[in-house]
N, C-alpha and C positions, 0 to 999 in steps of 0.2 A: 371665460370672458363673456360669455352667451348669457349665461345666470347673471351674472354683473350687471349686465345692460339691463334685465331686467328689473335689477333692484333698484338700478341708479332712475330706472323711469319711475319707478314708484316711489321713491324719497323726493325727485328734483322736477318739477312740473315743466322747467325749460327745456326738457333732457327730451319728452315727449315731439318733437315735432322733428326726430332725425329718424332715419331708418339706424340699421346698425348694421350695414355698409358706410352710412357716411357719418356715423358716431366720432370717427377720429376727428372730424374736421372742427369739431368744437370739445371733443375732451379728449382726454389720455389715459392711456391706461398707466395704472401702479402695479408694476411686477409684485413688488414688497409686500404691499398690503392688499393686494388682491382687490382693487379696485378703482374706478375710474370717478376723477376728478377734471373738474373746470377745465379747458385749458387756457393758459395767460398768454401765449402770445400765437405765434400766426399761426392761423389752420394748415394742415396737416390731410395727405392722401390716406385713405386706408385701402384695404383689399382683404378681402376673405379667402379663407385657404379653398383652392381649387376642389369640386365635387364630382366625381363621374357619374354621369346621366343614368348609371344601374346603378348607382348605389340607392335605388328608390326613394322610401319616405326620404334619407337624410338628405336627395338632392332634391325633393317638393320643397324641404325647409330651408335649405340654401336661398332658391328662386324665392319663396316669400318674403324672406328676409332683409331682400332686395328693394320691397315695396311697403311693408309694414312699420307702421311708426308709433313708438310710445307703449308696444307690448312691453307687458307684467308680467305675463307667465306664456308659458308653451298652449297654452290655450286661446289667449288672447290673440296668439297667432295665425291660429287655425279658426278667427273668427270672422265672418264677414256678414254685413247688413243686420248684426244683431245673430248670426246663427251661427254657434259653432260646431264644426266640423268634428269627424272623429279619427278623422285621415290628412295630410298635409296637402296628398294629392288632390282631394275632395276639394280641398279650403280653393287651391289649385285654380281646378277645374271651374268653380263659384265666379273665380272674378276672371273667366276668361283666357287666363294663361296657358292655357292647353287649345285654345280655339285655334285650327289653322297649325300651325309651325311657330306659334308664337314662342313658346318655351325654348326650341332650336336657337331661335332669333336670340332670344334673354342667353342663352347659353355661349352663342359664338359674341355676341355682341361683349362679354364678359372677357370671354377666351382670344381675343383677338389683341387683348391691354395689356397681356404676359403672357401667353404663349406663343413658342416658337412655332414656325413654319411646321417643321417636321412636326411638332404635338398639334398643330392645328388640323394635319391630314391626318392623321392616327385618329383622330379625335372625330373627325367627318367620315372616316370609315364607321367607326364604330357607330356611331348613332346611327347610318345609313342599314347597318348590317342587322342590330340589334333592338333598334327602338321605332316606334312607327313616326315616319315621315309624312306628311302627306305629298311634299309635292318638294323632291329632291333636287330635282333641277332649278326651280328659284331659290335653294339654300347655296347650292353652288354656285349659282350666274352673283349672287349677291357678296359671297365672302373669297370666291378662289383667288382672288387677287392677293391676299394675304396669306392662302397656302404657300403663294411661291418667292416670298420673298430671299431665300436663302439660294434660289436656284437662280435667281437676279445676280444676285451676291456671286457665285461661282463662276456664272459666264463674264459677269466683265474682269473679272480677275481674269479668265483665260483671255478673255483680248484684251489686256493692258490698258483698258479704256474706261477711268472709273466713271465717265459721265456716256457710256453705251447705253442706249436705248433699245432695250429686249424686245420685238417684234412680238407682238400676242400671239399670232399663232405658233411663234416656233415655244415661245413657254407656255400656252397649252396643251405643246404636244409632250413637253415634258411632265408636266402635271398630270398627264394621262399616263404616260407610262407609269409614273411613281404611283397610281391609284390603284393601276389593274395589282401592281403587286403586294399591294395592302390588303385589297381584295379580297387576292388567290394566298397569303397568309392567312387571314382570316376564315378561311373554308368558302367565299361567296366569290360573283364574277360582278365584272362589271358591267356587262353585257346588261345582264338582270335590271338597269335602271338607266333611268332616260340623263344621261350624261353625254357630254359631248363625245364624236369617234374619231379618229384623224388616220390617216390609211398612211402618211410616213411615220406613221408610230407605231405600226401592227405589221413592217413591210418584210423585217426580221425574227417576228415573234415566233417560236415553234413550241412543239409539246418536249423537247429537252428544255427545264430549267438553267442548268449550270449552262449550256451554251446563251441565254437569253441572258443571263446576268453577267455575263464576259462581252456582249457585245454592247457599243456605248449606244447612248439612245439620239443622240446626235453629231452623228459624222462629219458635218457641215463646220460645227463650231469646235468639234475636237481638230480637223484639218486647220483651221485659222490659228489653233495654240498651236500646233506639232511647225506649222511654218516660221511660226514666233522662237520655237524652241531650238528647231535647225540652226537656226540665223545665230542662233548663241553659240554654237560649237564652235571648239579652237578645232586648231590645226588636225592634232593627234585625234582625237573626239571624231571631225566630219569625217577620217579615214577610214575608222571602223564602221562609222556609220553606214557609209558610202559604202562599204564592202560587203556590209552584212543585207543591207535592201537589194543590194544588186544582186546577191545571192535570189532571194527571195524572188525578185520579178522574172528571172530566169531561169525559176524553179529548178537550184544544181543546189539540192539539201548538202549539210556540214555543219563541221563543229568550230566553235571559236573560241578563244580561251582571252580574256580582256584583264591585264594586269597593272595594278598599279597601285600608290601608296594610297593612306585615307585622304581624304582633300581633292583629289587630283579629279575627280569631276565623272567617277564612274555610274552612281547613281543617279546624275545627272541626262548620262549617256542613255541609260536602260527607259528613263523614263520619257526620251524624246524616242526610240525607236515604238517604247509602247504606241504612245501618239498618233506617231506617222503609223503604223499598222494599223492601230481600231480604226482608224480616220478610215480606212481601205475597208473597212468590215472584214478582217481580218482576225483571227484568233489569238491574241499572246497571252502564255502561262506565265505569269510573274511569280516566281518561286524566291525564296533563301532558307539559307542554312539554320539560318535562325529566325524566332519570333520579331525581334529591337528589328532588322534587317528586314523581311517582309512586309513590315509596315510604314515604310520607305518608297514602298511600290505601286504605284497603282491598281485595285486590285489585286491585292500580293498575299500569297497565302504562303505557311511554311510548307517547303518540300514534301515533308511526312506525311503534311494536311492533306495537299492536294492528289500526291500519288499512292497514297495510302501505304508508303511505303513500311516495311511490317520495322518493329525495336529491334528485335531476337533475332537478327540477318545472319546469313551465312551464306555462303559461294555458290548455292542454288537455289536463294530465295527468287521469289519475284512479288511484286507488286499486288496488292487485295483488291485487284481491279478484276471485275467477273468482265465477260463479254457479249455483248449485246445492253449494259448499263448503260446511264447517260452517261457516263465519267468516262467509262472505255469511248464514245464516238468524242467527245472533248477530245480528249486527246489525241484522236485522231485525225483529229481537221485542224487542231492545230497548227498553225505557221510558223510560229517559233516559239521555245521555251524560252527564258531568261533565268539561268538559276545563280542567285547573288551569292558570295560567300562557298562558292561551291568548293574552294580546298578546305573548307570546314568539317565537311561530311566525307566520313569513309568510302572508297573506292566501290564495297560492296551496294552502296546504295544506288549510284549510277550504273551497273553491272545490273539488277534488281529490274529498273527501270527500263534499260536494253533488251530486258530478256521479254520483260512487259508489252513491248511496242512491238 
């Protein structure tokens, strides 16, 4: 299509005064014939397929393409003031677009018209991590509003209130947590760059992983759901409920065994105790028997996943958990497990896991 536009500017002299971003808005393309014609009736949005910031020259070509009108060839593109370039980033660099954070700017300003939240932060890590910045914290103070839109989305669903007004700093503190762990994925800290710190976001954080991704990052707004969710239990539901917390506050450990047909409201039940727990910064292991069944769960991994429990069992296995791991202290400070589906799985693997603890 790239070759096209240039042909088409070289045959049609009216074709010259668009870039080839906003080429659609006055023609169209011909899948058939491999080319672009007039268009007859009302303009039309385009969008260029998305470039990542390392994909070098081809994202210098992306960003000119954005500003250049009426190129003939791949040269005419890399031309400015009469000089052509021999590099895209050069041509680039000529008219400014790399002075300052401009090209960042061209880039989010892009990225902000179709991408998501989630690829908008992936996306501001990565530049941060990988491409030079100069000045970080004005790329953030100007687009994080747009990194959090899905974490908008989440909380007012948890308070039932589709017109809630998310307080900035509590979705900052969320944006922060989700940053450092982009980060510390990426091999970099957040620390390393002048980004905002918030001290109820760091108040839980340790050097265990697995426990720092078990604990929620807002207690405050998980408590306001877990009280929404109580209020829903029937009868039978707030019994167990009630029995199994009061277990817990009165630290008398046991097992409970919760039965009943499909429908009847049990997945419903596990995921108001999860709730009410993290709300407490408390530990729950949401396990099933199965894959379909764990992903039902807040945080829900299969039994096997989490306790590493071995295939090849037998009456004196135990669990591939070493001690002194981060996996071995998780489960150890654990409050409660939840294991769904659990008459699904053989006797041996609960036996396995006893012998484990």
């Amino acid at each position: 299509m790239l070759t096209k536009w240039f042909e088409a500017n070289s045959r049609h002299e009216e074709a010259r005064n668009l870039t080839y971003c906003d080429f659609p808005k006055e023609w169209t393309w011909d899948a058939s014939n491999r080319l672009w014609r007039k268009r007859s009736r009302c303009a039309k949005i385009g969008r260029m397929y998305y470039v990542h910031p390392a994909s070098g020259e081809l994202y210098y070509l992306h960003m000119l393409l954005m500003i250049v009108k009426g190129a003939t060839n791949y040269a005419d593109v890399r031309t400015f003031n009469g000089h052509v370039y021999c590099m895209f980033r050069a041509a680039c660099e000529a008219r400014g677009l790399l002075e300052g954070d401009n090209e960042w700017i061209l880039l989010f300003d892009e990225a902000i018209v179709s991408a998501s939240a989630y690829q908008l932060r992936q996306l501001f890590v990565t530049v941060v991590l990988y491409c030079s910045v100069g000045n970080v914290r004005a790329l953030f103070d100007k687009y994080w509003h747009y990194f959090t839109d899905d974490m908008c989305r989440r909380l007012r669903d948890a308070t039932g209130n589709p017109n809630y007004k998310v307080p900035e700093e509590q979705l900052m503190s969320l944006l922060i947590q989700n940053l450092t762990d982009i980060f510390a994925n990426g091999g970099g800290n957040i620390n390393d760059y002048d980004l905002p710190r918030f001290a109820n976001h760091c108040h839980y954080m340790g050097e265990n992983r697995l426990i720092n991704d078990e604990m929620d990052p807002d207690p405050l707004m998980l408590s306001m759901h877990a009280s929404s969710l109580v209020a829903q239990l029937n009868h039978d539901q707030r019994k167990v409920y009630d029995t199994i917390i009061g277990r817990i506050h009165s630290r008398s450990p046991g097992f409970f065994f919760v039965c009943g047909h499909g429908g009847t409201g049990k997945t419903f039940l596990w995921t108001t105790l999860i709730a009410s727990l993290r709300s407490e910064k408390k530990i729950v292991l949401a396990v099933a028997s199965s894959g379909v069944a764990s992903l039902l769960l807040p945080k829900g991994r299969t039994a096997h996943s989490r306790f590493k429990i071995p295939f090849d069992i037998n009456d004196a296995s135990t669990c591939n958990v070493n001690r002194g791991t981060m996996l071995a202290e998780l489960i150890q400070i654990a409050t409660l497990i939840i294991w769904d589906e659990a008459p699904m799985t053989h006797r041996r693997c609960f036996e396995a896991l006893d012998r484990t603890m």
